[in-house]
C-alpha positions as CSV (number, residue, x, y, z in Angstrom):
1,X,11.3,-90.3,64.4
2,X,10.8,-87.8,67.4
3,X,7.5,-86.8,68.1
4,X,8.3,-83.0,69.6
5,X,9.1,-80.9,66.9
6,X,11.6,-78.3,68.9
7,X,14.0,-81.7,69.8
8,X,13.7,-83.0,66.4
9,X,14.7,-79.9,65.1
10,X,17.3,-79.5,67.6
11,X,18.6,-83.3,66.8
12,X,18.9,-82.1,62.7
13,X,20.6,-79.3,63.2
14,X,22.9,-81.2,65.6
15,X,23.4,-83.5,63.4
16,X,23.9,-81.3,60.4
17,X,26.1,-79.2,62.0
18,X,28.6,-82.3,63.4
19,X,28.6,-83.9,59.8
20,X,29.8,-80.7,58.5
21,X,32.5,-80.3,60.9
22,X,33.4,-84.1,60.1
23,X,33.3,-83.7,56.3
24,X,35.5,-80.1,57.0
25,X,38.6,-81.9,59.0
26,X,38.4,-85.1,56.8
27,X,38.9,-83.6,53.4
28,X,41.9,-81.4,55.2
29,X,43.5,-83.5,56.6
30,X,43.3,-85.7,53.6
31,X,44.8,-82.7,51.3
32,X,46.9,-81.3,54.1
33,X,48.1,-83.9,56.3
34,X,48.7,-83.3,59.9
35,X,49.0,-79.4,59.2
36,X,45.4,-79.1,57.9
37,X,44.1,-76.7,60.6
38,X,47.2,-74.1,59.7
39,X,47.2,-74.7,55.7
40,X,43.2,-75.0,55.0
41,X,41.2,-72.7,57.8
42,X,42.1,-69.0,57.0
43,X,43.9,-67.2,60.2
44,X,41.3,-64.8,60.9
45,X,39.3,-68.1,61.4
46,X,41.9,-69.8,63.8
47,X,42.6,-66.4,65.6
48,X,39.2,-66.4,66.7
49,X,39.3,-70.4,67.5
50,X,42.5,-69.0,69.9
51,X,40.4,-66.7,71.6
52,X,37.2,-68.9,72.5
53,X,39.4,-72.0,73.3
54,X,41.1,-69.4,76.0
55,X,37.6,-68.2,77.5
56,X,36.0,-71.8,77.8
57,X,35.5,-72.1,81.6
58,X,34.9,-75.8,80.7
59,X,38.2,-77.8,81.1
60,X,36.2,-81.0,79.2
61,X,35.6,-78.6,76.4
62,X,39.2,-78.1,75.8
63,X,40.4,-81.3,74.9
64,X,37.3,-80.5,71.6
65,X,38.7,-80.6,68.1
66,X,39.0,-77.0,67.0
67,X,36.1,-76.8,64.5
68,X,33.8,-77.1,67.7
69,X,35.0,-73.4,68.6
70,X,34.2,-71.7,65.3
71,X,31.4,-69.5,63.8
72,X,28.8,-71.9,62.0
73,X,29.1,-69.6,58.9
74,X,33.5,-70.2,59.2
75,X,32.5,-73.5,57.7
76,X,31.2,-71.8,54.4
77,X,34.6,-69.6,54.8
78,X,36.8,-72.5,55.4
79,X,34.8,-74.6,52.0
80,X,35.0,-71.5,50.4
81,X,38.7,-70.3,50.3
82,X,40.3,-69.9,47.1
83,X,42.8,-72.7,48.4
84,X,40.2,-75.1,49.5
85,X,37.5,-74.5,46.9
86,X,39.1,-76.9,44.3
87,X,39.5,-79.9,47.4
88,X,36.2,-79.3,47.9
89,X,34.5,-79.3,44.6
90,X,35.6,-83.2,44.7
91,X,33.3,-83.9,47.8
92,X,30.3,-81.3,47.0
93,X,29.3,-79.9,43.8
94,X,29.7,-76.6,44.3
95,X,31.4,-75.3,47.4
96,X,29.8,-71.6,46.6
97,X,26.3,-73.0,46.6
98,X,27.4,-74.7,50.1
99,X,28.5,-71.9,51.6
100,X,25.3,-70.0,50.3
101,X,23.4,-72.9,52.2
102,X,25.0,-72.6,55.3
103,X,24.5,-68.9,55.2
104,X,20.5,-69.4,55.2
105,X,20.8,-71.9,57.7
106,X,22.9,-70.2,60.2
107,X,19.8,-68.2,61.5
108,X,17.9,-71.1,62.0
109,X,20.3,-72.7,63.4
110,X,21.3,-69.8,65.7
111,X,17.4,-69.9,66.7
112,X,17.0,-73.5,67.7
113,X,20.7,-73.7,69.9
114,X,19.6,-70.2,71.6
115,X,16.2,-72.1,72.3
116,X,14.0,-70.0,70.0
117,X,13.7,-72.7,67.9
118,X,9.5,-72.9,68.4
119,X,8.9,-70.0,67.0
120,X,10.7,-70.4,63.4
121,X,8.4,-70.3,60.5
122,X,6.7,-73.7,59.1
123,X,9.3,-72.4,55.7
124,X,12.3,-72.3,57.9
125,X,11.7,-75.4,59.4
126,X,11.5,-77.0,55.7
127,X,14.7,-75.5,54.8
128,X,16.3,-77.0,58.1
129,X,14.3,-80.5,57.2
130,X,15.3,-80.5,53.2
131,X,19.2,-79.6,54.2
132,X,19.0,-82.3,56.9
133,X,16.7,-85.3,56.1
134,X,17.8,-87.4,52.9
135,X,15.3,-86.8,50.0
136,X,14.3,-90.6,49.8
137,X,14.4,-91.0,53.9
138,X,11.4,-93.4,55.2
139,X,10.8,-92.9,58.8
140,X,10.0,-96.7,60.4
């Protein structure tokens, strides 16, 4: 495990945040095919997706799936449509709950890629550590 807490907490949310965006296109494109980004993320979603895509000044970054150009709390909107809730609910037990989740971890998570991660609360960084790190987990 890493030794500095402010990369370790940068690796989990990292890592959280690429899972979810894996879990997100998988179960589309598993329910929607091809067309998943137009039938399963809401338009006010991709509309902003358009925009950022437009403004990167990054040409690498353009060739990114478009879940990487999204609001962190979109993925709680996207699990949480009335269209997607019932796709969902067959990979997570309760998409609401999820969304709630992601809701009290966006600040955290907003804090630690804004590099204001050090000075989150010993309660924060639990929340961030019991959403990320596997309950039975055993560090070698």
């Amino acid at each position: 495990m890493v030794d500095n807490p402010v990369l370790l907490n940068h690796v989990l949310i990292e890592w959280f945040e690429n899972t979810v965006r894996e879990l997100i296109q998988g179960v589309l494109m598993d329910a929607y095919g091809p067309e998943w980004w137009w039938e399963g993320v809401p338009g006010d979603v991709r509309k902003k997706y358009g925009e950022r895509v437009q403004e990167t000044r990054l040409k690498e970054e353009r060739r990114l799936a478009e879940l990487y150009f999204i609001d962190f709390y979109d993925y709680g909107t996207i699990i949480e449509t009335r269209t997607n809730r019932g796709i969902f609910s067959g990979f997570m037990e309760n998409p609401k709950e999820w969304k709630r989740r992601l809701g009290e971890l966006e600040p955290i998570r907003n804090a630690i890629m804004h590099c204001r991660g050090q000075y989150l609360s010993e309660e924060r960084i639990s929340l961030l550590k019991e959403s990320c790190i596997p309950r039975n987990f055993e560090p070698e």
